[in-house]
C-alpha positions in Angstrom: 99.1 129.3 97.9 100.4 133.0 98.4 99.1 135.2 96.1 102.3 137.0 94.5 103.5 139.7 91.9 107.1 139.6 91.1 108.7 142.5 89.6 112.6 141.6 87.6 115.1 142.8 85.9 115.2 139.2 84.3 118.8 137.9 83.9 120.1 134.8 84.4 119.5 134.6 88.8 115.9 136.6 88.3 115.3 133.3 86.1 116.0 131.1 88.5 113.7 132.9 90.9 110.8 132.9 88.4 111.3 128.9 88.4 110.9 129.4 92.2 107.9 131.5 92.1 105.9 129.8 89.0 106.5 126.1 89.8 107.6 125.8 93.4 103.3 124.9 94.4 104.0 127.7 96.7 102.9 131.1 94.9 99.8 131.8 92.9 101.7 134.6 90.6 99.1 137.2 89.4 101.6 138.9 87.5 105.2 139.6 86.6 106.3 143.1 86.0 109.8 143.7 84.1 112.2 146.8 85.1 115.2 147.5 83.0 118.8 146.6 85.0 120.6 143.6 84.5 119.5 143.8 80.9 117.5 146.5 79.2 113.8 146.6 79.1 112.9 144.4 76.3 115.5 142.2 76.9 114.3 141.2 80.5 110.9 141.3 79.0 111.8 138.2 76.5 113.5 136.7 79.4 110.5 136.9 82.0 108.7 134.8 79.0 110.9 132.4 78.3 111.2 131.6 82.1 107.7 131.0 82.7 107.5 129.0 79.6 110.2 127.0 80.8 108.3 127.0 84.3 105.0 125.3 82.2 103.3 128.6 83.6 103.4 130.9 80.2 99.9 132.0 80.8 101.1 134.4 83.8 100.8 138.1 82.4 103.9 139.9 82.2 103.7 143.7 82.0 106.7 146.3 80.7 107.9 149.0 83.4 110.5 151.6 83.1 113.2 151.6 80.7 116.0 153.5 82.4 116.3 154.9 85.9 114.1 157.9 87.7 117.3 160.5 87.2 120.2 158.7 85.8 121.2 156.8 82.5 121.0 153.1 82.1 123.6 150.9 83.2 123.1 147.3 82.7 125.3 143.9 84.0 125.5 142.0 80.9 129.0 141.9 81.7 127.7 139.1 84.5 124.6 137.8 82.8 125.3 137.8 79.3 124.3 140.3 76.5 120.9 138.8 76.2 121.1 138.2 80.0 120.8 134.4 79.9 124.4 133.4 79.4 124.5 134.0 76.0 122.9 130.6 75.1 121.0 131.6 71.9 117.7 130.7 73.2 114.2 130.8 71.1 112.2 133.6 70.9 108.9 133.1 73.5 106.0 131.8 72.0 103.7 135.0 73.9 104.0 138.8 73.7 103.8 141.0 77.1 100.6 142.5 77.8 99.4 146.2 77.0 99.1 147.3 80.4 102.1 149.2 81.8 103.8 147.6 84.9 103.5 150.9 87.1 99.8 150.8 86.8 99.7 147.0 87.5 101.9 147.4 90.9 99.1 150.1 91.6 95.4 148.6 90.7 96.6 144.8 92.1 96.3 145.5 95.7 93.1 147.8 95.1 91.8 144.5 94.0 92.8 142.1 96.8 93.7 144.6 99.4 96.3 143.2 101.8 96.6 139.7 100.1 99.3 139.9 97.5 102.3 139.9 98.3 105.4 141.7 96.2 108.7 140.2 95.6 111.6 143.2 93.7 114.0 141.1 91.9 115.7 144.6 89.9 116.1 147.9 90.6 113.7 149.3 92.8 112.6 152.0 89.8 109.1 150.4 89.1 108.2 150.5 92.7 109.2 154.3 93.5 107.2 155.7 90.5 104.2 153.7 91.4 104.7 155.4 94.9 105.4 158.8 93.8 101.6 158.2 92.2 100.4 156.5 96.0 101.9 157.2 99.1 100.6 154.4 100.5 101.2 151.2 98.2 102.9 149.5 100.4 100.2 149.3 103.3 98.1 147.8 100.4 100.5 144.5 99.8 101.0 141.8 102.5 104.3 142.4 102.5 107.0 143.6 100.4 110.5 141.7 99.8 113.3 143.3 97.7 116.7 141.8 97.0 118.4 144.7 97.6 121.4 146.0 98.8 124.2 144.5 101.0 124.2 145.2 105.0 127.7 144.5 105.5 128.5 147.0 103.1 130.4 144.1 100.7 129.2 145.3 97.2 129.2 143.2 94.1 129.4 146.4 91.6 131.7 148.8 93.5 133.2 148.4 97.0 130.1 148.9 98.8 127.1 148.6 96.9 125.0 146.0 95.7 123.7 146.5 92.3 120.2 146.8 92.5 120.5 149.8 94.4 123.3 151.0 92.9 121.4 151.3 89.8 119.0 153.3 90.8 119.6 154.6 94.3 117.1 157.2 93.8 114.5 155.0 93.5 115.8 152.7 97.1 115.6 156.0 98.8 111.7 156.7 98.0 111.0 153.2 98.9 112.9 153.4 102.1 111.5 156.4 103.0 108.1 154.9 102.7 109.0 151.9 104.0 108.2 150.1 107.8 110.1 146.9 109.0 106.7 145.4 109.2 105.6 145.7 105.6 109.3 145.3 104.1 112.2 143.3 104.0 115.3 143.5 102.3 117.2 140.3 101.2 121.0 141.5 100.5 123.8 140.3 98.4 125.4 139.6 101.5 122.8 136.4 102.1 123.4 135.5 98.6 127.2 135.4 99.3 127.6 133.7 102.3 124.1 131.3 102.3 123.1 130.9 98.3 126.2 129.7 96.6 126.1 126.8 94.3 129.3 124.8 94.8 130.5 122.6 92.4 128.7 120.0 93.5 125.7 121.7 93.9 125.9 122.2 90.1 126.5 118.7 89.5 123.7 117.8 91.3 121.4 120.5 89.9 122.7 118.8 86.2 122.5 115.2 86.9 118.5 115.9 88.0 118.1 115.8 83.9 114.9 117.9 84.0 114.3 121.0 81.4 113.9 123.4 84.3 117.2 122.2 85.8 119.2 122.2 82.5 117.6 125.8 82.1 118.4 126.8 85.8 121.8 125.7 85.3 123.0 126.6 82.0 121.3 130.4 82.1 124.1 131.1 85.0 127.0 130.4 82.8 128.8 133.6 82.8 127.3 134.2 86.2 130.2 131.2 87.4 133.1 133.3 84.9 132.0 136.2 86.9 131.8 135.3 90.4 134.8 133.4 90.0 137.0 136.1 88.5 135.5 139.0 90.4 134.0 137.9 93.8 136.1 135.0 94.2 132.8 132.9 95.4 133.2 128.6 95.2 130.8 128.7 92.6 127.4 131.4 91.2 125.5 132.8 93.9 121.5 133.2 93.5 120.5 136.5 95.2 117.8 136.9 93.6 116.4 133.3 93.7 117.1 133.3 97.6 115.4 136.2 98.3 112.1 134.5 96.5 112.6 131.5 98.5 112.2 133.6 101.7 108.8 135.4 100.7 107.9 131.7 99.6 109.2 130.4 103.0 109.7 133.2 105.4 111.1 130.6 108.4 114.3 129.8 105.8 115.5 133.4 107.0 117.1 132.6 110.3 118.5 135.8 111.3 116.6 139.2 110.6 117.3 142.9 111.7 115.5 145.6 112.5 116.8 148.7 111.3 117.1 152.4 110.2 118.4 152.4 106.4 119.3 155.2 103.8 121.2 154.7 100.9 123.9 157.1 99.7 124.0 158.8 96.3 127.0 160.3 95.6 129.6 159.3 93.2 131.7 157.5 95.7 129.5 155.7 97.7 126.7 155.4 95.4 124.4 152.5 96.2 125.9 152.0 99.9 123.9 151.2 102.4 123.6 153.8 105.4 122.7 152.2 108.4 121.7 153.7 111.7 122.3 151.6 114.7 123.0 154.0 117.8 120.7 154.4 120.6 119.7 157.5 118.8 118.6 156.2 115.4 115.5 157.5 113.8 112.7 154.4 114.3 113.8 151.3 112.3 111.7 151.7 108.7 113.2 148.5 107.2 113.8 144.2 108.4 117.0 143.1 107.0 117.4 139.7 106.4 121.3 138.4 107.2 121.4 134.6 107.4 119.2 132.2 105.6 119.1 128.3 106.1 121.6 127.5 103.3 120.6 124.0 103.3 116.6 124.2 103.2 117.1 126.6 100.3 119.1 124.5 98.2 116.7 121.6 98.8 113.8 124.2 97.8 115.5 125.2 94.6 116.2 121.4 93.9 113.0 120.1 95.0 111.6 122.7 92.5 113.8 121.8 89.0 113.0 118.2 89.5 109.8 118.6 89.3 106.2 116.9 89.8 107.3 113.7 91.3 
């Protein structure tokens, strides 16, 4: 099984994806490190616990990171996911606590201990990752490999025009990773995968319901006013799952059918905050990222399935 940290912003997609991770039989997670984003710190903390609970795993260690962004204030989506990021469902308190040991200095010492075996999958904003690399230059040489779901290549945002709202939230921290980043050691799953390859349809959440199973009912229910949302705003058939999909393809790296190798920055100013710059002239500077585009829609919907049924 691959060895795996996951770092989230936990709402009600991260949850999904920590389903993926925890009881897929795919991943061996170490550790899960929380961010604040889509909810604030403690908040996707709780979340992260309840998940794994609901995943049977709740012995995996999960760590608290940074509770606002390198240079700019907090802005959350719990006008998507919720206040308390999980569709506003009232659930119980988790039965465990997160452990002492700050997230930044987990995403550091892990790797030292199984150099070039674990692999780390960004769920949330990227802030976690760019202050353990302000501390080492070289993290990311120390991981297997490194998948964020981040950003949106076709430049169709989910937050403002253009942006996708991982990065938007803290584009500061996206530019240190991409400026430390190679296309061999990280890829980037956009919103732009979610939107056209990870859609639930209605009958994809009928047949996610009628499975019966507690992760399915969880899986389901958490994305509640994920469906208001995408239906009101984005105008999708149904919730996407960007942040599960881009777990299924570091569990499954042959479900991304179409990849690119590119040159990205991402822009910081008010207007275009969060946009992904992308160099693809003959002259570009040397491509420091792989940008997943299409994804077998199909094979991931059978993986999530497959997963909230359950040991058969």
């Amino acid at each position: 099984m691959l060895p795996l940290i996951v770092d989230t912003d936990t709402g009600s997609d991260d949850a999904v994806a920590l389903l993926l991770a925890a009881a897929s039989g795919l991943a061996d997670v170490r550790a899960v490190t929380t961010v604040a984003g889509n909810v604030p710190l403690a908040t996707a903390t709780r979340n992260a616990l309840i998940s794994l609970e609901t995943a049977g795993r709740p012995e995996i260690p999960v760590h608290e990171g940074c509770a606002s962004p390198m240079t700019r204030p907090l802005s959350t989506a719990q006008h998507v996911h919720g206040q308390d990021g999980m569709g506003d469902l009232g659930l119980p308190d988790p039965l465990r606590a997160a452990e002492r040991e700050h997230a930044v200095d987990v995403l550091l010492t892990a790797p030292r201990h199984l150099p070039g075996e674990l692999t780390l999958v960004t769920l949330g904003p990227l802030t976690n990752l760019a202050a353990a690399l302000l501390r080492d230059r070289d993290l990311l040489s120390r991981y297997r490999h490194v998948y964020c779901m981040a950003g949106a290549a076709d430049l169709w945002g989910n937050v403002s025009a253009t942006a996708e709202f991982n990065v938007w939230a803290d584009p500061e921290a996206a530019r240190v990773v991409l400026q430390a980043a190679t296309p061999d050691q990280v890829t980037w799953i956009g919103w732009d995968v979610s939107r056209r390859d990870a859609v639930m349809t209605p009958a994809d959440q009928l047949r996610l319901e009628q499975l019966g199973t507690p992760m399915a009912t969880f899986a389901h229910r958490v994305n509640r006013t994920v469906a208001e949302w995408a239906r009101d705003v984005t105008g999708l058939s149904g919730y996407d799952l960007p942040d599960p999909v881009a777990m299924a393809v570091a569990l499954r790296p042959e479900l991304a059918v179409e990849r690119e190798r590119a040159y990205v920055d991402v822009a910081l100013g008010d207007e275009t905050r969060g946009q992904l710059i992308i160099d693809r002239r003959r002259s570009a500077p040397a491509p420091n990222l792989t940008l997943v585009r299409r994804v077998d829609e199909t094979a991931f919907k059978q993986l999530l399935f497959d997963t909230c049924e359950g040991p058969r």
